[in-house]
N, CA, C and O of each residue as an XYZ file, in Angstrom:
820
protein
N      69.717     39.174     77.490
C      68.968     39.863     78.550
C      69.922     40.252     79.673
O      70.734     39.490     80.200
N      69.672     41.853     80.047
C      70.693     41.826     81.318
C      70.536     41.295     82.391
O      69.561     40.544     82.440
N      71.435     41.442     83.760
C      71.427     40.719     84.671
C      70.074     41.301     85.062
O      69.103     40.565     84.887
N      69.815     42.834     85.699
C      68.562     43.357     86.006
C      67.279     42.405     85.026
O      66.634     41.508     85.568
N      67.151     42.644     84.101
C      66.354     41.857     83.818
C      65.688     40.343     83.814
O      64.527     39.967     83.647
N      66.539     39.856     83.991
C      66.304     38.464     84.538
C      66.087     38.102     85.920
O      65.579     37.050     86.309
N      66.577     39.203     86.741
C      65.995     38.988     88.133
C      64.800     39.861     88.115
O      63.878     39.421     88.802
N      64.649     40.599     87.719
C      63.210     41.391     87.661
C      62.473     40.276     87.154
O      61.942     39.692     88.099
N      62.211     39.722     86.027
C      61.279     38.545     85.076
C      61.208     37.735     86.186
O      60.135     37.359     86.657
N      62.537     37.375     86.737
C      62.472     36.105     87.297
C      61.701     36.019     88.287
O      60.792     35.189     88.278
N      61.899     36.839     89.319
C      61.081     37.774     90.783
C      59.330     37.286     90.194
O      58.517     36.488     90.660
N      59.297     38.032     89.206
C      57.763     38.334     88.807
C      57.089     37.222     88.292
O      55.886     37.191     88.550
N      57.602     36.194     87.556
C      57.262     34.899     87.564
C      56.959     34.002     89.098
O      55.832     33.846     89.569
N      57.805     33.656     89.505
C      57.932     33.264     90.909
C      56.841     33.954     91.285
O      55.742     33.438     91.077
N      56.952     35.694     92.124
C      55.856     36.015     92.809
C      54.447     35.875     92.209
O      53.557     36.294     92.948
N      54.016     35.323     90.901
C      52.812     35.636     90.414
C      52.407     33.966     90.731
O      51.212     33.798     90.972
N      53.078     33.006     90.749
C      53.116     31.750     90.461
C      53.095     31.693     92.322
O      52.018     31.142     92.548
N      53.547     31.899     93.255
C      53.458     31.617     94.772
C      52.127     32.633     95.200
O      51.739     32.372     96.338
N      51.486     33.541     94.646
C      50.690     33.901     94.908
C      49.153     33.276     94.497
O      48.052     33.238     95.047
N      49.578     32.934     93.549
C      48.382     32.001     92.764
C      48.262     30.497     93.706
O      47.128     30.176     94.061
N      49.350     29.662     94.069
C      49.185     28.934     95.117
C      48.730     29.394     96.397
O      48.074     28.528     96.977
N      48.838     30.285     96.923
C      48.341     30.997     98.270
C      46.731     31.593     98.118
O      46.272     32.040     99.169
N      45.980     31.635     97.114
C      44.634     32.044     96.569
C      43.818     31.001     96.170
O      42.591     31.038     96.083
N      44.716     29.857     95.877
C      44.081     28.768     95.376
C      44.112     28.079     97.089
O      42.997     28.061     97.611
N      45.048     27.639     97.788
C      45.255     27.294     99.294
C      43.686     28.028     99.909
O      42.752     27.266    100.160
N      43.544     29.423    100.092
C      42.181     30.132    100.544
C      41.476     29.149    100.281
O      41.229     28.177    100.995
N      41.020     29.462     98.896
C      39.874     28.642     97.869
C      39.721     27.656     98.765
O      38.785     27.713     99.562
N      40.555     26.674     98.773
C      40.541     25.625     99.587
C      39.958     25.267    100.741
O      39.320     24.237    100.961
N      40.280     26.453    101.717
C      40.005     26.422    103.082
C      38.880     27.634    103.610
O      38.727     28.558    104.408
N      38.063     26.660    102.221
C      36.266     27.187    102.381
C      35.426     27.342    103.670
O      34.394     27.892    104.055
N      36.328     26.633    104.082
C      34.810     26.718    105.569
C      34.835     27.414    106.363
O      34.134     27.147    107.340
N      35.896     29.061    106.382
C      35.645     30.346    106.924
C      35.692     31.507    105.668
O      35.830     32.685    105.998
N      35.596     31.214    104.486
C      35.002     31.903    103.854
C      36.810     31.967    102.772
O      37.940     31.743    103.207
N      36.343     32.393    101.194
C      37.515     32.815    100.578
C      37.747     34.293    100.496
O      36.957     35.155    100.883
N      38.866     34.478     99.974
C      39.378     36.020     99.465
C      38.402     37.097     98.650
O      37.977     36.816     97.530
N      38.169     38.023     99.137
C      37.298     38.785     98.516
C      37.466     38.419     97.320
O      36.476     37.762     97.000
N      38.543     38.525     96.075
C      38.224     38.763     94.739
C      37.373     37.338     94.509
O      36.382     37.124     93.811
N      38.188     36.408     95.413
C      37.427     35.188     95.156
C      35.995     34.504     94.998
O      35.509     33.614     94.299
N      35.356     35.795     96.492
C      34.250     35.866     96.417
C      33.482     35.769     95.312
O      32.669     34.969     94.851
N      34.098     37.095     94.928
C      33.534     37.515     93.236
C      33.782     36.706     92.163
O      32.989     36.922     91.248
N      34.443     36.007     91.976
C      35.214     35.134     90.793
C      34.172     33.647     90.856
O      33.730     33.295     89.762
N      33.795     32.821     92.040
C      32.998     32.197     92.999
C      31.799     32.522     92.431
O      31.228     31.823     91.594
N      31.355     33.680     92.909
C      30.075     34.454     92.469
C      29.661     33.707     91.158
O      29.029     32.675     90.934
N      30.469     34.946     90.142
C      30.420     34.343     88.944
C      30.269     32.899     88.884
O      29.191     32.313     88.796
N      31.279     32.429     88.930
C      31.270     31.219     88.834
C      29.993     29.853     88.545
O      29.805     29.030     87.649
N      29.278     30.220     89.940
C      28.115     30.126     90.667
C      26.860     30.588     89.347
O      25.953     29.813     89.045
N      26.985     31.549     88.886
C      26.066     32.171     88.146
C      25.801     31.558     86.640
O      24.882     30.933     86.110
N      27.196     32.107     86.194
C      27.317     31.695     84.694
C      28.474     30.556     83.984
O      28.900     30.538     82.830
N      28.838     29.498     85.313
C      29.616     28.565     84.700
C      31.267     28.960     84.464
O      31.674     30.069     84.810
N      31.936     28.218     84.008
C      32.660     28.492     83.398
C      34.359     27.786     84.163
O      34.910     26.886     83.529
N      34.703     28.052     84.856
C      35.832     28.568     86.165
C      36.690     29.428     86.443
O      37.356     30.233     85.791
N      36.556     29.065     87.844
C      37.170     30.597     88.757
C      38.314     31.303     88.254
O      38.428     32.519     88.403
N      39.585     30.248     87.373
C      39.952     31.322     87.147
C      39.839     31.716     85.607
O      40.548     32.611     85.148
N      39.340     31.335     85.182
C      38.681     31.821     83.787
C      38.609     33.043     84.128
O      39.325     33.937     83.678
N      37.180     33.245     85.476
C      36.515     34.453     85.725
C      37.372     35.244     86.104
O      37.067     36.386     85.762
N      38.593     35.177     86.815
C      39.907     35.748     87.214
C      40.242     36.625     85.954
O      40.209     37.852     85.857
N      40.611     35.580     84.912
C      41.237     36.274     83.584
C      40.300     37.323     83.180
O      40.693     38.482     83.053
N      39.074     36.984     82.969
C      37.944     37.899     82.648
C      37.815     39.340     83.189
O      37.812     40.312     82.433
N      37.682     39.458     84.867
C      37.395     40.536     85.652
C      38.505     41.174     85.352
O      38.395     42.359     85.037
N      39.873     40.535     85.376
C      41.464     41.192     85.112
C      41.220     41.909     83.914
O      41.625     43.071     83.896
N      40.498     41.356     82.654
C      40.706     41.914     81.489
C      39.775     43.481     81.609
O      40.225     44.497     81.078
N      38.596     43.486     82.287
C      37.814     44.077     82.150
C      38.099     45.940     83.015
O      37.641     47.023     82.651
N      39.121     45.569     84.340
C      39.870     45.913     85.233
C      40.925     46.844     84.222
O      41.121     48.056     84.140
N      41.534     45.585     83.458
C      42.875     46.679     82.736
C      42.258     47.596     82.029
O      42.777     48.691     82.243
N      41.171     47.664     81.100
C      40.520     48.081     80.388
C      39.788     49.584     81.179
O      39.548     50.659     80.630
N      39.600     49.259     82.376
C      38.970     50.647     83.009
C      40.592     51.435     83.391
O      40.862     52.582     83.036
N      41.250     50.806     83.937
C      42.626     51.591     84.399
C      42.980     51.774     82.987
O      43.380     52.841     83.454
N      43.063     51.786     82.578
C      43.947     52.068     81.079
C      43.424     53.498     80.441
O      43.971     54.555     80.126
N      41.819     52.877     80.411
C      41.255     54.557     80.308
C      41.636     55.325     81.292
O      42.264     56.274     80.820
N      41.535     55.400     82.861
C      41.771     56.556     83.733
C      43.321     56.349     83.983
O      43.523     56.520     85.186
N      44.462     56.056     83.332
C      45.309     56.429     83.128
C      45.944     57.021     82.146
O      47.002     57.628     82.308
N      45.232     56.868     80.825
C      45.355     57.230     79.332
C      46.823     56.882     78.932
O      47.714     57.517     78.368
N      46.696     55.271     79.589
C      48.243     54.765     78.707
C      47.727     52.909     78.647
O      46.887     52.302     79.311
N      48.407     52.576     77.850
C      48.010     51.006     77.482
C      48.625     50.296     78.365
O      49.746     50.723     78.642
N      48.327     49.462     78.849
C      49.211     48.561     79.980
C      50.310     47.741     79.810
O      50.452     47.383     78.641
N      51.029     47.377     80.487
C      52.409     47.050     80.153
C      52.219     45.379     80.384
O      51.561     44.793     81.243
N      53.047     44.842     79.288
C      53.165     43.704     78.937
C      53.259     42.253     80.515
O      53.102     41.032     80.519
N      53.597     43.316     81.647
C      53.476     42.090     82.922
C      52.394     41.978     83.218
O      51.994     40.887     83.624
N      51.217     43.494     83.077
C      50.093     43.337     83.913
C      49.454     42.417     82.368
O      48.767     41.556     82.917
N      49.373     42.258     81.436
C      48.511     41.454     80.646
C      48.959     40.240     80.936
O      48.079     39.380     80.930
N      50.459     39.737     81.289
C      50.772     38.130     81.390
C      50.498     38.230     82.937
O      50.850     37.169     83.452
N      49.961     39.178     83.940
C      49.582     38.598     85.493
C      48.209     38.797     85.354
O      47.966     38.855     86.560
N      46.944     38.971     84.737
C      45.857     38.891     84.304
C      45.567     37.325     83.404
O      44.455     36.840     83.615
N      46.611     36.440     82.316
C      46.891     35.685     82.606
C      46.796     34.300     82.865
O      46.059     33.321     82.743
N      48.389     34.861     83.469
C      48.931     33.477     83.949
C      48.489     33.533     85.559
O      48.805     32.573     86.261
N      47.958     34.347     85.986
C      47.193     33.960     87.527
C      46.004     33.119     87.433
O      45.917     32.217     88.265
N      45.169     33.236     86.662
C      43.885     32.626     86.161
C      44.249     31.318     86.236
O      43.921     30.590     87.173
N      45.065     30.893     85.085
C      46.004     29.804     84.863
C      46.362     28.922     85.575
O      46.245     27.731     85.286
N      47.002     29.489     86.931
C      47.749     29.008     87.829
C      46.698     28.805     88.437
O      46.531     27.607     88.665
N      45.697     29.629     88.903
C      44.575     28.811     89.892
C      43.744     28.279     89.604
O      42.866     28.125     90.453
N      43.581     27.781     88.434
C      43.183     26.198     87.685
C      43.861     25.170     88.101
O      43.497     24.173     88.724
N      45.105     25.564     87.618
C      45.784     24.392     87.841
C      46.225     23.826     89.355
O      46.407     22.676     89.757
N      46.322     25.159     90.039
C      46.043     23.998     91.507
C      46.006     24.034     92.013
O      46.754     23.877     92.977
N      44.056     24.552     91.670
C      43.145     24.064     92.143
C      42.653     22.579     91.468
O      41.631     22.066     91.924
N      43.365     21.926     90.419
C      43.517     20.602     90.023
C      44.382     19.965     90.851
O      44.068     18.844     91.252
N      45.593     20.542     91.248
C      46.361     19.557     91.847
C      46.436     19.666     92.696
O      47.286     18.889     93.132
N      45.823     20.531     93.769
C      45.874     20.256     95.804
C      44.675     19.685     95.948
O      43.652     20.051     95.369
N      44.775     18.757     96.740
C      43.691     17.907     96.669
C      42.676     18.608     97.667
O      43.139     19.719     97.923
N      41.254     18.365     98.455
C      39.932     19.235     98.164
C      40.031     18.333     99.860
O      40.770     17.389    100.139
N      39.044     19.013    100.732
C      39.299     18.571    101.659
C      37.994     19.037    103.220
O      37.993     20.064    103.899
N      37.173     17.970    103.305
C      35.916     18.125    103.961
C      36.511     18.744    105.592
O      35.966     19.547    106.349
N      37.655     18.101    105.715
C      37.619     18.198    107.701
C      37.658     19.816    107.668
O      37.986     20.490    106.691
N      37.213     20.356    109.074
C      37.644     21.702    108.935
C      39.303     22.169    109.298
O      39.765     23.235    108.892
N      40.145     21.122    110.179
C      40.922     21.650    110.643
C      41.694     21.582    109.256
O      42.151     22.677    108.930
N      41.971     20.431    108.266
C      43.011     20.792    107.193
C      42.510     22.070    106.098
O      43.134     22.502    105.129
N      41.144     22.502    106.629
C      40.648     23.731    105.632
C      41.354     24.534    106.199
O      42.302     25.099    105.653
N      40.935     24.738    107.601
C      41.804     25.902    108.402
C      43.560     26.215    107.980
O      44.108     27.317    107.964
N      44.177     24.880    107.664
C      45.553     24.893    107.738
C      45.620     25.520    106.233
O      46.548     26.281    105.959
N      44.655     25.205    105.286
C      44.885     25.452    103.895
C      44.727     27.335    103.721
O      45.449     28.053    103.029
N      43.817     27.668    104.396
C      43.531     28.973    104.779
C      44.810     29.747    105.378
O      45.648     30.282    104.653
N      44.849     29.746    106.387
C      46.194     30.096    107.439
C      47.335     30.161    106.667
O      47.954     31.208    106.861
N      48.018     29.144    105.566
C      48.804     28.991    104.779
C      48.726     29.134    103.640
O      49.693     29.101    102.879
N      47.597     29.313    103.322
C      47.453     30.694    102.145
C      47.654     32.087    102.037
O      48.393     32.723    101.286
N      46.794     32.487    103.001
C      46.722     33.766    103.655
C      48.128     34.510    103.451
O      48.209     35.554    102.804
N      49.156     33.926    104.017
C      50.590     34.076    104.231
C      51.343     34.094    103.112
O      52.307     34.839    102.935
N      50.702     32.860    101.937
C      51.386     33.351    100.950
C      50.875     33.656    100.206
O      51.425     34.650     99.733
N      50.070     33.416     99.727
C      49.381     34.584     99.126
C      49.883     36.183     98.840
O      50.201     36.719     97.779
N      49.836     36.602     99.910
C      50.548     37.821    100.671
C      51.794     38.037    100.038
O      52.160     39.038     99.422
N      52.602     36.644    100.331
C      54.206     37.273    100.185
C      54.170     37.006     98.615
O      54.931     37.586     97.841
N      53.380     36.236     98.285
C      53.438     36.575     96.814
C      53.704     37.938     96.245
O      54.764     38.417     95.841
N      52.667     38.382     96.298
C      52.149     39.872     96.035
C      53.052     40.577     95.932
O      53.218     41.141     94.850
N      54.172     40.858     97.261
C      55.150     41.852     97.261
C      56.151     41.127     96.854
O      57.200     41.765     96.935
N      56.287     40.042     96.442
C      57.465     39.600     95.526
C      57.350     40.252     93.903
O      58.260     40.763     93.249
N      56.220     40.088     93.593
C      55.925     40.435     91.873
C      55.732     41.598     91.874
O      56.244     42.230     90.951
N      54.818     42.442     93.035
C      54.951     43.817     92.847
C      56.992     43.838     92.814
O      57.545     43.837     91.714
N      57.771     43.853     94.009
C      58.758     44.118     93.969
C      59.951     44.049     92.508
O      61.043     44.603     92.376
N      59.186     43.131     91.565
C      59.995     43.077     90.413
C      59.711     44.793     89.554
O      60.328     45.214     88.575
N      58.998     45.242     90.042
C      58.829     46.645     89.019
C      58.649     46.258     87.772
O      59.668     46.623     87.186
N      57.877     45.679     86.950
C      57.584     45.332     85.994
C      56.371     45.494     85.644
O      56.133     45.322     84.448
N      55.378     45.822     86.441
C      54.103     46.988     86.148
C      53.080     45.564     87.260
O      53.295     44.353     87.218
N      52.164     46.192     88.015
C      51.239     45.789     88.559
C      50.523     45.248     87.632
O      50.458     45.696     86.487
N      49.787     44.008     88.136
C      48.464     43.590     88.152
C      47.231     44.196     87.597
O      47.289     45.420     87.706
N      46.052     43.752     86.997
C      44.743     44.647     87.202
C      44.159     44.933     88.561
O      43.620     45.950     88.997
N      44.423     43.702     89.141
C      44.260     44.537     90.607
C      44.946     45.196     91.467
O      44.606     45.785     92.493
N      45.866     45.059     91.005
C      46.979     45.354     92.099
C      47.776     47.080     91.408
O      48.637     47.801     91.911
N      47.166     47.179     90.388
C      47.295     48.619     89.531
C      46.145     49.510     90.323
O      46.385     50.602     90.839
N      44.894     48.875     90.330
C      44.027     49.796     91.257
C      44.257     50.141     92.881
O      44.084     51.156     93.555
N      44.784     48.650     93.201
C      45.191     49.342     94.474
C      46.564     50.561     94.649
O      46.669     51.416     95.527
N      47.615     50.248     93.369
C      48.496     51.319     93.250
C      47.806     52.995     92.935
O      48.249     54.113     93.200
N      47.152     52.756     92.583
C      46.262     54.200     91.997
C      45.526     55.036     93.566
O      45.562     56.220     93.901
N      44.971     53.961     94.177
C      44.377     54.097     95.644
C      45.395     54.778     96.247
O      45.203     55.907     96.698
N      46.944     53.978     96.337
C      47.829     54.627     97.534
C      48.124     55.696     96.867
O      48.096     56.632     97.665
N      48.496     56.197     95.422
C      48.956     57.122     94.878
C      48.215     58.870     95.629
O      48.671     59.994     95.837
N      46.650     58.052     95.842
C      45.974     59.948     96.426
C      46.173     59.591     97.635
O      45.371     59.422     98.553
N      47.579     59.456     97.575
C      47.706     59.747     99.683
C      47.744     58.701    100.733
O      48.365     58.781    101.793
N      46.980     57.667    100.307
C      46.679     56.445    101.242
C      48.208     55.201    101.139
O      49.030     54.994    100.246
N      48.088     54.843    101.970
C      49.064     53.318    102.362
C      48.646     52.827    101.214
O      47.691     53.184    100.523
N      49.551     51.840    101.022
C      49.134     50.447    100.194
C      48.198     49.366    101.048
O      47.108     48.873    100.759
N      48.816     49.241    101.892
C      47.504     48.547    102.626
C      46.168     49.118    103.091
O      45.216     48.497    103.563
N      46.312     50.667    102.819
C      44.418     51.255    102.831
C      44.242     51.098    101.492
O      43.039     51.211    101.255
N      44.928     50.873    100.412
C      44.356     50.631     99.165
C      43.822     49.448     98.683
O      42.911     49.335     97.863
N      44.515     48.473     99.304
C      44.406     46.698     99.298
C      43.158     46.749     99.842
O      42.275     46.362     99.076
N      42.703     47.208    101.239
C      41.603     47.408    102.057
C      40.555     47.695    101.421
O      39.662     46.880    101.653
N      40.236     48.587    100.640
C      39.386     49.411    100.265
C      39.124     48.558     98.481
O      37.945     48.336     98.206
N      39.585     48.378     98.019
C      39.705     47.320     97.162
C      39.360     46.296     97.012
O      38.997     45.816     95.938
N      39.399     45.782     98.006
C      39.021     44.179     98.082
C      37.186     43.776     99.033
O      36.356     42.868     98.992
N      37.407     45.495    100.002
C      35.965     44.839    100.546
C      34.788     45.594     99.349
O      33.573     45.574     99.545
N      35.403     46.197     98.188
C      34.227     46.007     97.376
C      34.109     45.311     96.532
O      33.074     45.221     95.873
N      35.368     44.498     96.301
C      35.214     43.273     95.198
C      34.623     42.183     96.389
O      33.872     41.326     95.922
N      34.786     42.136     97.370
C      33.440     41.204     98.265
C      32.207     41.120     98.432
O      31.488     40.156     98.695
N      31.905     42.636     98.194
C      30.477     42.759     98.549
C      30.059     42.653     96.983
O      28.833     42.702     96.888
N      30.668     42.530     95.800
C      29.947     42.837     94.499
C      29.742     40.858     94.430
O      28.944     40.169     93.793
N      30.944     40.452     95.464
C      30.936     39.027     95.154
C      29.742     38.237     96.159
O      29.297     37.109     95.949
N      29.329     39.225     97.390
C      28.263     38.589     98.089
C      27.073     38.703     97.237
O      26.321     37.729     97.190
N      26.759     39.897     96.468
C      25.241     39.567     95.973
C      25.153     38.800     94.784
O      24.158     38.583     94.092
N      26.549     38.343     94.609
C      26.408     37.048     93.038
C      26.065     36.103     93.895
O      25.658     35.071     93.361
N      26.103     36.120     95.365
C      26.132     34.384     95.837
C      27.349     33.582     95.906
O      27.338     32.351     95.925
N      28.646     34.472     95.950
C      29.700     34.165     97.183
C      30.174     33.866     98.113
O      29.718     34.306     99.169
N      31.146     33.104     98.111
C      31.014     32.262     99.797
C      31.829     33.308    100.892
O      33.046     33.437    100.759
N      31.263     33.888    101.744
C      31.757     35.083    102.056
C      31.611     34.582    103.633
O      30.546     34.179    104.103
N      33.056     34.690    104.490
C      32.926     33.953    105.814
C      33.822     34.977    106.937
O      34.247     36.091    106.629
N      33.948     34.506    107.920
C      35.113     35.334    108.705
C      36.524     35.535    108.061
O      37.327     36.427    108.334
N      36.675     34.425    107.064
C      37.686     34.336    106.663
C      37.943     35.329    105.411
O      39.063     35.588    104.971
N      36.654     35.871    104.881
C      36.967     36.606    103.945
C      37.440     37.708    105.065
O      38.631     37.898    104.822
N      37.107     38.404    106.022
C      37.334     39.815    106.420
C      39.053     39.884    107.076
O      39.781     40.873    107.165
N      39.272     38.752    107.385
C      40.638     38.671    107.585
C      41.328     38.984    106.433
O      42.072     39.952    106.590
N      41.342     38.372    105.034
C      41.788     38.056    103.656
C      41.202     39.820    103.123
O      41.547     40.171    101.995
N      40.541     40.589    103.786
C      40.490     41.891    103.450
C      41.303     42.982    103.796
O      41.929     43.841    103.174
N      41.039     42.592    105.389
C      41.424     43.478    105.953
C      43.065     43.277    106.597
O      43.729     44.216    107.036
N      43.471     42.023    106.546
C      44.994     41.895    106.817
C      45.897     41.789    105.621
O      47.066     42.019    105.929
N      45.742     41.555    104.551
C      46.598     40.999    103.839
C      47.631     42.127    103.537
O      48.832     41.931    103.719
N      47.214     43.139    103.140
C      47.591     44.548    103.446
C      49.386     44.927    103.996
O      50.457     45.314    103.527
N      48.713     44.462    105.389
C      50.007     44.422    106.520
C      50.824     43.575    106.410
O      51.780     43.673    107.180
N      50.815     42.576    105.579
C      52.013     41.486    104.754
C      52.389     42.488    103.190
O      53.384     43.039    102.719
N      51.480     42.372    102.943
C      52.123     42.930    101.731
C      52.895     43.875    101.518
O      53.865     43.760    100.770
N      52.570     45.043    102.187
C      53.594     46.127    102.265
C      54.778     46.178    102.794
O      55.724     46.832    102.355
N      54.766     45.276    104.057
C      56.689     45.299    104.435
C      56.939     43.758    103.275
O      58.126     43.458    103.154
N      56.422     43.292    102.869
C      57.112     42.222    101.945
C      57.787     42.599    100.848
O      58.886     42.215    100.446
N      56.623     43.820    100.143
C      57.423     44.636     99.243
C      58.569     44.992     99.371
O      59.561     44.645     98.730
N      58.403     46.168    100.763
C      59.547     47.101    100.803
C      61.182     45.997    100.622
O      62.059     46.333     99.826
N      61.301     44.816    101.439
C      62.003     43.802    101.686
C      62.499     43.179    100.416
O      63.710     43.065    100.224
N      61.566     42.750     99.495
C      62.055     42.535     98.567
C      62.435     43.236     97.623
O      63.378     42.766     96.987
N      61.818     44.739     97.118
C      62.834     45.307     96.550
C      64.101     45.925     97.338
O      65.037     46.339     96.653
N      64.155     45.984     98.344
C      65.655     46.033     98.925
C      66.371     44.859     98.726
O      67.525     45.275     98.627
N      66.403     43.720     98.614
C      67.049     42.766     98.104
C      67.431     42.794     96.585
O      68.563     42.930     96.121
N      66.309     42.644     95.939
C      66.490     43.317     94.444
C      67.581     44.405     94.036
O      68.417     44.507     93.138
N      67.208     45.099     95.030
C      68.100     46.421     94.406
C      69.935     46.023     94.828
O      70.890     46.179     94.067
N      69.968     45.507     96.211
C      71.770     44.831     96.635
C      71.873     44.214     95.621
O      72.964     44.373     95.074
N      70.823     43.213     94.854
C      71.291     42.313     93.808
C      71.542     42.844     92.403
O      72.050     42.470     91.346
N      71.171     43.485     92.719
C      71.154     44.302     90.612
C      72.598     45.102     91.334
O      73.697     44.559     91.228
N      72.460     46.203     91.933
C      73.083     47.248     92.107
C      72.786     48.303     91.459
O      73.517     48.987     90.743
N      71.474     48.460     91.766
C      70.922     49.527     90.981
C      69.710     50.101     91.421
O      69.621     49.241     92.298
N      68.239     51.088     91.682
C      67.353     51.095     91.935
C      66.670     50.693     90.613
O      67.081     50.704     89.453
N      65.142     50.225     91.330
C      64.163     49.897     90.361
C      63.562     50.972     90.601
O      63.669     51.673     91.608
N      62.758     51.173     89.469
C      62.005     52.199     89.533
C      60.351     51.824     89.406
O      59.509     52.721     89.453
């Protein structure tokens, strides 16, 4: 494997794996509400059993499956392993951070999710190795013109509201987790593929 490639894989592992801790952290710090998709995943959850990120893997699968048609190309081998191994990861820990009644360590679990969560995002986007199911729709969003963070925006407060009428835990904290995450993500990107690229010596594309 070349050098590019192993820091690209590597990037995209890492960012999919620190983002999944920063979503599962939200989860956590229930008592101002979780992440829109979470909402929805929650929702489900709530409805027909199963777990959240089961429902993760599920909505992802269902997601690639609509982008795939309105792109008329099959999806690339990262967005099927970040559909996934995100699911995955927020099983698992959400097994291993322990669960937590006070509000202020919810708050801290929140606050410190939020953040990474975020820098997740533009770490794995930054590997260029193909978006997410969600994170392909929000690429499609900025593509007619809009920011990445009006696409994140617009994205997420309707995977909230599809997640409020399942019976989602939907709080102040979701509209922050909507409407900011956005403004991390996009200079995180830009940042990390500028690092990427000094390190390869090369552009990603």
């Amino acid at each position: 494997m070349s050098k590019k490639l192993k820091w690209q894989w590597g990037c995209f592992f890492v960012g999919l794996m620190v983002m999944s801790l920063g979503i599962t952290m939200t989860i956590k710090g229930k008592a101002i509400g979780t992440s829109p998709w979470d909402v929805l995943h929650i929702g489900l959850f709530k409805q027909f059993g199963l777990t959240i990120g089961l429902w993760s893997i599920l909505t992802g699968l269902f997601i690639i499956c609509v982008t795939s048609l309105y792109l008329k190309q099959f999806p690339k081998l990262a967005t099927l392993l970040n559909m996934i191994l995100i699911g995955s990861f927020i099983d698992f820990f959400n097994w291993l951070l322990p669960s937590t009644t006070m509000f202020g360590f919810e708050l801290l679990y929140f606050i410190t999710g939020f953040f990474v969560m975020s820098i997740g995002c533009g770490l794995y986007i930054a590997a260029s190795l193909g978006a997410g199911p969600r994170d392909t729709v929000m690429m499609i969003i900025a593509s007619k013109g809009f920011s990445v963070k009006t696409g994140r925006t617009i994205m997420e407060v309707i995977a909230a509201s599809c997640g409020l009428l399942l019976g989602g835990p939907v709080g102040f904290g979701t509209v922050i987790l909507a409407l900011g995450t956005g403004y991390i993500i996009q200079p995180a990107l830009i940042y990390f593929k500028q690092k990427l690229e000094q390190i390869i010596g090369e552009p990603l594309i």
